[in-house]
NUKE-718817 format. One line per field, with one value per residue (C-alpha): z, y, x. Coordinates in Angstrom, 1 decimal, decimal comma, always signed. Example, Ala and Ser with C-alpha at 12.3 -4.5 7.8 and 13.67 -1.06 7.14 Angstrom:
<sites>
zz c(+7,8	+7,1)
yy c(-4,5	-1,1)
xx c(+12,3	+13,7)
</sites>
This chain:
<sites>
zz c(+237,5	+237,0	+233,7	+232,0	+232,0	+228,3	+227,2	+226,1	+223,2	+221,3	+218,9	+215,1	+214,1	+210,8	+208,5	+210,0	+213,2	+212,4	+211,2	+214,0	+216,2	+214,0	+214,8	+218,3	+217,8	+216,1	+218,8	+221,8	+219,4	+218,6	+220,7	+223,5	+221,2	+217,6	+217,2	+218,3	+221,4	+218,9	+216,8	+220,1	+221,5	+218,2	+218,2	+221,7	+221,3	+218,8	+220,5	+223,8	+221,2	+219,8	+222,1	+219,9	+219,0	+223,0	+224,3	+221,4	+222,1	+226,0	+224,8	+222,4	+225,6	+228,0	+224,5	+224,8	+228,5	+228,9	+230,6	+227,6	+227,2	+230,9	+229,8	+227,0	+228,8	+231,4	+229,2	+227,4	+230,7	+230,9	+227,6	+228,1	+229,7	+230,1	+233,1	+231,8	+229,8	+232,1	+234,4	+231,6	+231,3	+234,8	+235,1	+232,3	+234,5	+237,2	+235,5	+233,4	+237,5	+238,8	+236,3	+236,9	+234,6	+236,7	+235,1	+234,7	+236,7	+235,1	+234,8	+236,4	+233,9	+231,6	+228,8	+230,9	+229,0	+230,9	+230,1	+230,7	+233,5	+231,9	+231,9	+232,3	+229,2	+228,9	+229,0	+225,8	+224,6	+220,8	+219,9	+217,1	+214,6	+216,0	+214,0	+212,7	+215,9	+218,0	+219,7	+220,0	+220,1	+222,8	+223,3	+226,8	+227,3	+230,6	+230,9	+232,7	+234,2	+232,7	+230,7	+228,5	+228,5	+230,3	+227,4	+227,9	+225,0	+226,0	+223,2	+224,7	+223,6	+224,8	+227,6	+227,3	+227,7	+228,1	+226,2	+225,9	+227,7	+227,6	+229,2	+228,1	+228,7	+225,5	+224,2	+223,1	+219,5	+219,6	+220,5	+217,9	+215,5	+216,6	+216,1	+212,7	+211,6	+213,3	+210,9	+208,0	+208,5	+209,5	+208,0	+211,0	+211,9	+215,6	+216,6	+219,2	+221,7	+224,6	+227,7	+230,4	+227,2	+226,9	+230,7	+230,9	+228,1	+229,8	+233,4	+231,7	+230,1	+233,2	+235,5	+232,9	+233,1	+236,5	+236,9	+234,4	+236,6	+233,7	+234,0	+233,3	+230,5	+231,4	+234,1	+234,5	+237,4	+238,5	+235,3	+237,1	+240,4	+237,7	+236,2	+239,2	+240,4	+237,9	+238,6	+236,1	+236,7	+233,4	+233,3	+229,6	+226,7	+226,1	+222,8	+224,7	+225,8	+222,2	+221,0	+223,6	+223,6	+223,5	+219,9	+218,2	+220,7	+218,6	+215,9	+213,0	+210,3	+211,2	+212,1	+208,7	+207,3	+209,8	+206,8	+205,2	+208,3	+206,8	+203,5	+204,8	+207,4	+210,3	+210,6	+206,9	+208,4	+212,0	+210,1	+212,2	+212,2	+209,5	+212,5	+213,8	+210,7	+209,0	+210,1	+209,2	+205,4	+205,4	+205,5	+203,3	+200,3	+200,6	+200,7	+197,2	+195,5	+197,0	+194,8	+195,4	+193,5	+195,5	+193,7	+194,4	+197,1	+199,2	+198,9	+199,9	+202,9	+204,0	+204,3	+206,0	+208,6	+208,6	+209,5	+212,0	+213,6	+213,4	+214,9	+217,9	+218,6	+217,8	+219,3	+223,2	+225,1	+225,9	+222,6	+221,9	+224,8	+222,7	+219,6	+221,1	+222,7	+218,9	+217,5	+220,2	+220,2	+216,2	+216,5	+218,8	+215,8	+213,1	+215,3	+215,9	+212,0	+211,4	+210,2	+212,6	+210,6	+210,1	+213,8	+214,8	+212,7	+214,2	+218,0	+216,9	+215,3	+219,2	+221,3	+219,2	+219,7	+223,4	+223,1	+222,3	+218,0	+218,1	+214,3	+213,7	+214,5	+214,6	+213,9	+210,6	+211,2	+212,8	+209,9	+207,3	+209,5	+209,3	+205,7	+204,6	+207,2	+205,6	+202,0	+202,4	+204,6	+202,2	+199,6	+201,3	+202,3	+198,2	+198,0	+201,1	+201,0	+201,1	+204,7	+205,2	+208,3	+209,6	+209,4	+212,8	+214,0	+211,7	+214,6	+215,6	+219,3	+220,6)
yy c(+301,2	+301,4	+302,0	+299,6	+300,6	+301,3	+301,1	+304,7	+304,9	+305,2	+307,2	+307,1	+305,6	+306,1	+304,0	+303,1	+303,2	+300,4	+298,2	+299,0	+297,6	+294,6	+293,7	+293,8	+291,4	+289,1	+289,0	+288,8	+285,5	+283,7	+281,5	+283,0	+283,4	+283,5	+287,1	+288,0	+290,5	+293,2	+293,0	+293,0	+296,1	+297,6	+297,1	+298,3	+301,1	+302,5	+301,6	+303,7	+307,0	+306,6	+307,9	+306,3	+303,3	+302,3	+302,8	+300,2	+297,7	+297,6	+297,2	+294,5	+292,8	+292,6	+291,2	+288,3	+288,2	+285,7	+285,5	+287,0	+290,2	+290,9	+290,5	+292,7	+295,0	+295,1	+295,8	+298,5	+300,4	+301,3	+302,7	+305,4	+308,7	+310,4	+309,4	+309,2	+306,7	+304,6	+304,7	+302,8	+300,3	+299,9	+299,3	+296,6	+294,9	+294,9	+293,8	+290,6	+289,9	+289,8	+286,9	+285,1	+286,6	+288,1	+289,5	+287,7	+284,4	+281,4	+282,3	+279,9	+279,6	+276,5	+277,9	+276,7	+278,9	+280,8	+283,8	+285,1	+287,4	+290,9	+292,4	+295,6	+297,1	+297,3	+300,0	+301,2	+302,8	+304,5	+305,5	+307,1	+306,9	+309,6	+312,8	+315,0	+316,5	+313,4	+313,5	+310,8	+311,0	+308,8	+308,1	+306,5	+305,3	+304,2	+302,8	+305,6	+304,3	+306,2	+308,4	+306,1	+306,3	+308,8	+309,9	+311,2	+312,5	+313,2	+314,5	+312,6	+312,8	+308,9	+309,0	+312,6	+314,9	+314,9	+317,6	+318,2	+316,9	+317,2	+315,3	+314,6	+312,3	+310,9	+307,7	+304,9	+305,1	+309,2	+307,7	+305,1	+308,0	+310,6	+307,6	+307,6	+310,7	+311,4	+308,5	+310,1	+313,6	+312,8	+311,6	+309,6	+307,3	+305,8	+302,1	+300,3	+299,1	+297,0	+299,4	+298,5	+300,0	+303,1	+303,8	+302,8	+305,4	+308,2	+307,4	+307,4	+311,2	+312,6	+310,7	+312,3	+315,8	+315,8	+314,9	+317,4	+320,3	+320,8	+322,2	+319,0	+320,5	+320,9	+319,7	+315,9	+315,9	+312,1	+310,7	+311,2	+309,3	+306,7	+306,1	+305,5	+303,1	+301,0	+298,1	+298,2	+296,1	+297,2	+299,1	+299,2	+299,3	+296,5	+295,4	+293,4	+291,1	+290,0	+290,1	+289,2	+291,9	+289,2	+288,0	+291,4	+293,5	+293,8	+291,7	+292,2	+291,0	+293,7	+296,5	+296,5	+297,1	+300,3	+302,8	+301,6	+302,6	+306,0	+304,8	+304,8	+306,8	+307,4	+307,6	+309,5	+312,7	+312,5	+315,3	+317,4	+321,3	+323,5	+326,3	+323,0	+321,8	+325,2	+325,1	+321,2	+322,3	+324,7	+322,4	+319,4	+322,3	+323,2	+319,4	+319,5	+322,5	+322,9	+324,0	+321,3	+318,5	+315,8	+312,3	+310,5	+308,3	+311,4	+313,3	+310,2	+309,4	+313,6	+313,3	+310,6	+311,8	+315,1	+313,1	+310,7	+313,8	+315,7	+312,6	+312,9	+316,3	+316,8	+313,3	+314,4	+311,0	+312,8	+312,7	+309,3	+308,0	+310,2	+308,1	+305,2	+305,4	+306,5	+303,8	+301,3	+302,6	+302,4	+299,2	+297,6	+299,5	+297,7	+294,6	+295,3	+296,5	+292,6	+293,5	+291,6	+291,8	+295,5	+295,6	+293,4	+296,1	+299,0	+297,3	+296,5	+300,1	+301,6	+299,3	+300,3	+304,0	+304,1	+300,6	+300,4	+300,0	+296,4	+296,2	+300,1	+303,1	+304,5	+304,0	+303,7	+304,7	+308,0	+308,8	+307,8	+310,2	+313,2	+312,4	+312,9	+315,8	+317,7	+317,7	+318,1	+321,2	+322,4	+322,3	+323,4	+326,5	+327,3	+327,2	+329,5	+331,7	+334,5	+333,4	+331,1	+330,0	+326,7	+323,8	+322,7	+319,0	+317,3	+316,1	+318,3	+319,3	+319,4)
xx c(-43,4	-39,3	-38,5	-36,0	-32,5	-30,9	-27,6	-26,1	-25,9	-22,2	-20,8	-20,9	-17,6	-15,1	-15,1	-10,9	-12,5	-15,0	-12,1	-10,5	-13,2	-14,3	-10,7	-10,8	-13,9	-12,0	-9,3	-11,9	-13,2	-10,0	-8,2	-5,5	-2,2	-3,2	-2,3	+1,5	+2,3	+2,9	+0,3	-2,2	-0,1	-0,7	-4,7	-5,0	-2,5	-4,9	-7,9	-6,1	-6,0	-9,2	-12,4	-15,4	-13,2	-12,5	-16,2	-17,2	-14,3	-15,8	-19,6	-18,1	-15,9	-19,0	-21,0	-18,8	-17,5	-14,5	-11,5	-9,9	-11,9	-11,4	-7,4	-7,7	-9,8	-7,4	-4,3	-6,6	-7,3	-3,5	-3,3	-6,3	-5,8	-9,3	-11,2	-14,2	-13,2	-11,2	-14,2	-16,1	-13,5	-13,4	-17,1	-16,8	-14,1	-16,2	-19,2	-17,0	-15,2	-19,1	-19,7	-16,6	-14,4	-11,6	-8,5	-5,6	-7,1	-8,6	-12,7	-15,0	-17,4	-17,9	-15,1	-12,3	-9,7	-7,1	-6,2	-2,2	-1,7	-1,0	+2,0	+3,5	+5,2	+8,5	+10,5	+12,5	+15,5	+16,9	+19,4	+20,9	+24,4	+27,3	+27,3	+29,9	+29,7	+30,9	+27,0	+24,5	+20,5	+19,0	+15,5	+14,5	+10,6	+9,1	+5,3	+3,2	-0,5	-2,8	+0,0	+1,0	+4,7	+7,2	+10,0	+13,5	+15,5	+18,9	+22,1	+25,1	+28,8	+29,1	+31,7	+32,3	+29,1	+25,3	+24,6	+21,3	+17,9	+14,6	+11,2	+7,6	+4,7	+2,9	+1,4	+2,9	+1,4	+2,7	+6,2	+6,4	+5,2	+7,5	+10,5	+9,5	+8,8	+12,6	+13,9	+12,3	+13,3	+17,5	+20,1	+21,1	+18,3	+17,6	+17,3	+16,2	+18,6	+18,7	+17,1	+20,1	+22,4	+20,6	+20,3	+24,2	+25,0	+22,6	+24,3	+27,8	+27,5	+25,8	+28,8	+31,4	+29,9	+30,0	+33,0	+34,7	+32,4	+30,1	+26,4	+23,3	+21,2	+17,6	+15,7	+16,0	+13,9	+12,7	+14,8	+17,8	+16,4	+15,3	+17,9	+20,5	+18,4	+18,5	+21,2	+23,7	+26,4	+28,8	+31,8	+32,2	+30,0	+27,5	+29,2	+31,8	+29,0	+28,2	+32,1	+34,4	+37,4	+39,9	+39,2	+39,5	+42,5	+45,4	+44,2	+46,1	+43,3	+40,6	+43,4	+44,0	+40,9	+40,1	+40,9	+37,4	+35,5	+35,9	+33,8	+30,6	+28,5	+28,7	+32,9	+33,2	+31,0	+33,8	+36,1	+38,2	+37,7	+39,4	+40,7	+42,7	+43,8	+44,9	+48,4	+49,1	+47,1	+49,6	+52,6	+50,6	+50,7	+54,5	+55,0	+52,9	+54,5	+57,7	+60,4	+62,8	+63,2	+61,6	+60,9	+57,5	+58,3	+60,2	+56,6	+55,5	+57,3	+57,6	+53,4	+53,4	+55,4	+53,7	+50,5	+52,0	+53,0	+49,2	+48,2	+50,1	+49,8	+45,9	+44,8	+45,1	+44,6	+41,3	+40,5	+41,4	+39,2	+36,7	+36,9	+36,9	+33,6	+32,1	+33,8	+32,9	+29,2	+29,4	+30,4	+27,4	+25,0	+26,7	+26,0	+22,6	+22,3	+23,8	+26,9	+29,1	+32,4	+32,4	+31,4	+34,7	+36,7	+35,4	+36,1	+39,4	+40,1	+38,7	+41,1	+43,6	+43,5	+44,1	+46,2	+50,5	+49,7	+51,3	+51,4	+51,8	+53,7	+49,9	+46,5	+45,6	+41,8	+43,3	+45,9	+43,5	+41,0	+43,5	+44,4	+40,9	+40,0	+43,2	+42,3	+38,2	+39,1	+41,6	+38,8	+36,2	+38,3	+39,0	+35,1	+34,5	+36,8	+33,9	+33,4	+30,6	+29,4	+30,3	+27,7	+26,0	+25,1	+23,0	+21,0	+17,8	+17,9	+13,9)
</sites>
């Protein structure tokens, strides 16, 4: 005589771990739609990471076979990584496909519900404010069977330089986690951006380094296949799609608010070097103490001409192009942040750098830049003059 076959038994779960799978209960009961994409990413995300919690979310999906738990169980399988496990899941899709239940497809069974095809994740992409150092964090994500997600963290000077690179597999909960904990630990925080931005900023710095006969960082491996074959149709940043160049070029009204870029982060850190500005300190002091006679409005006029002309010889076109990619990238941030007019000003301060200064003999953003630069340094330097060493980027390399 056969004996009967029993189910294995499962393991203990947590008391969070319970929750966890009472929800999953609740979503395999409710109706197709009730709960939002994220929140359902969410619940299986933390199913995926959870061992005791995933082999009870499959006993509970073939308790209640439906179209639905075949869906969910389908979405789960992508989101484990040990093979033991995945072979359960994959037995329980079998088992719900033997009773009609087929993934994806309408079931032929008396519920009559329909359950969505499921979809592949998307990929992602993060990045981060420009630092004092002119660089950029950017996070790329790409959906990994049985991985979870492939991540690429790449330090670009946007337009100028990738700087740094660096390549790793984790899970899609790890990723969201190590996204936060980067936001908590910086002063510069990252934010998602469209993914056809973030490969156009990754192929942009590796193009630009290339062509100036720099060395790539790291190994980029398959990321660099990846990315160039992606279709990306853009010349230009991705913040000329949302405001049209033509309505803030030369325009007078945000030109002349550029100086209160320079109030706020990210533009107030973009200070220029002390070794560069030494000799132009130099002059602003004699200009300060000199022993002539000089009335207010000949000070005046004798430093503003000493930093129209420390504009022109420090801002290289090179560098100008430079600036204009921070600002321009600064500017799709403050749009993404919602701030659409300080976004407008920002555009309109970065066309204006490498334009003709309609309005201006020069940028204001630039003098205003220099002005600042010239008397934090001079400080700074009083305070130092032991011989400190010179801060680094505020943003940590992995």
């Amino acid at each position: 005589m056969t004996k009967k076959k029993t189910a294995a038994s499962l393991p203990d779960l947590s008391a969070s771990e319970s929750e966890l799978v009472e929800s999953f209960r609740r979503m395999l009961s409710d109706g197709e739609g009730l709960e939002t994409p994220a929140e359902r990413e969410e619940l299986l995300d933390r199913l995926g990471a959870s061992r005791p919690s995933a082999l009870h979310a499959v006993r509970a999906a073939l308790e209640a076979p439906s179209a639905r738990s075949a869906g969910l169980l389908a979405e789960l399988e992508l989101l484990v990584s040990e093979k033991d496990l995945k072979k359960s899941v994959r037995r329980a899709l079998h088992i719900l496909e033997q009773k009609g239940f087929s993934k994806g497809e309408t079931p032929q069974g008396k519920s009559g519900g329909v359950f969505r095809k499921v979809e592949k994740p998307e990929s992602v992409a993060y990045e981060s404010e420009i630092d004092t150092a002119g660089i950029a964090l950017l996070m790329l994500a790409t959906p990994r069977p049985a991985v979870g997600l492939k991540v690429a963290v790449a330090v670009v000077k946007p337009g100028v330089e990738l700087t740094d690179f660096h390549a790793m597999e984790m899970t899609r909960s790890d990723f969201r986690a190590f996204v936060k904990g980067f936001n908590g630990e910086q002063a510069s925080e990252v934010i998602p951006i469209p993914w056809e931005h973030g490969v156009y900023l990754f192929k942009e710095a590796l193009e630009a380094t290339e062509r100036a006969g720099g060395t790539l960082p790291g190994d980029l491996g398959d990321w660099r296949s990846r990315i160039e074959r992606e279709k990306i149709d853009r010349k230009e940043s991705e913040v000329y799609e949302w405001i049209p160049k033509e309505t803030v070029e030369g325009n007078a009204f945000y030109l002349k608010d550029s100086e209160t870029l320079l109030d706020k982060n990210p533009c107030r850190l973009w200070l220029l070097e002390e070794e560069e500005l030494e000799p132009y300190i130099r002059r602003m002091e004699e200009i300060e103490t000199s022993v002539l006679a000089l009335s207010e409005p000949q000070q005046k006029q004798r430093i503003s001409d000493l930093l129209l002309e420390a504009v022109g010889e420090l801002f290289t076109p090179e560098r100008r192009y430079e600036f204009r990619r921070r600002l321009e990238e600064t500017a799709f941030i403050f749009l993404l942040k919602g701030e659409r007019e300080r976004a407008k000003v920002a555009l309109a301060t970065a066309l204006d750098l490498t334009g003709e200064h309609v309005f201006v003999p020069e940028n204001p953003f630039l003098v205003t830049l220099l002005d600042v630069s010239i008397g934090m340094r001079a400080i700074e330097s009083e305070r130092t003059e032991g011989g400190e060493p010179d801060g680094e980027s505020p943003l940590i390399i992995l």
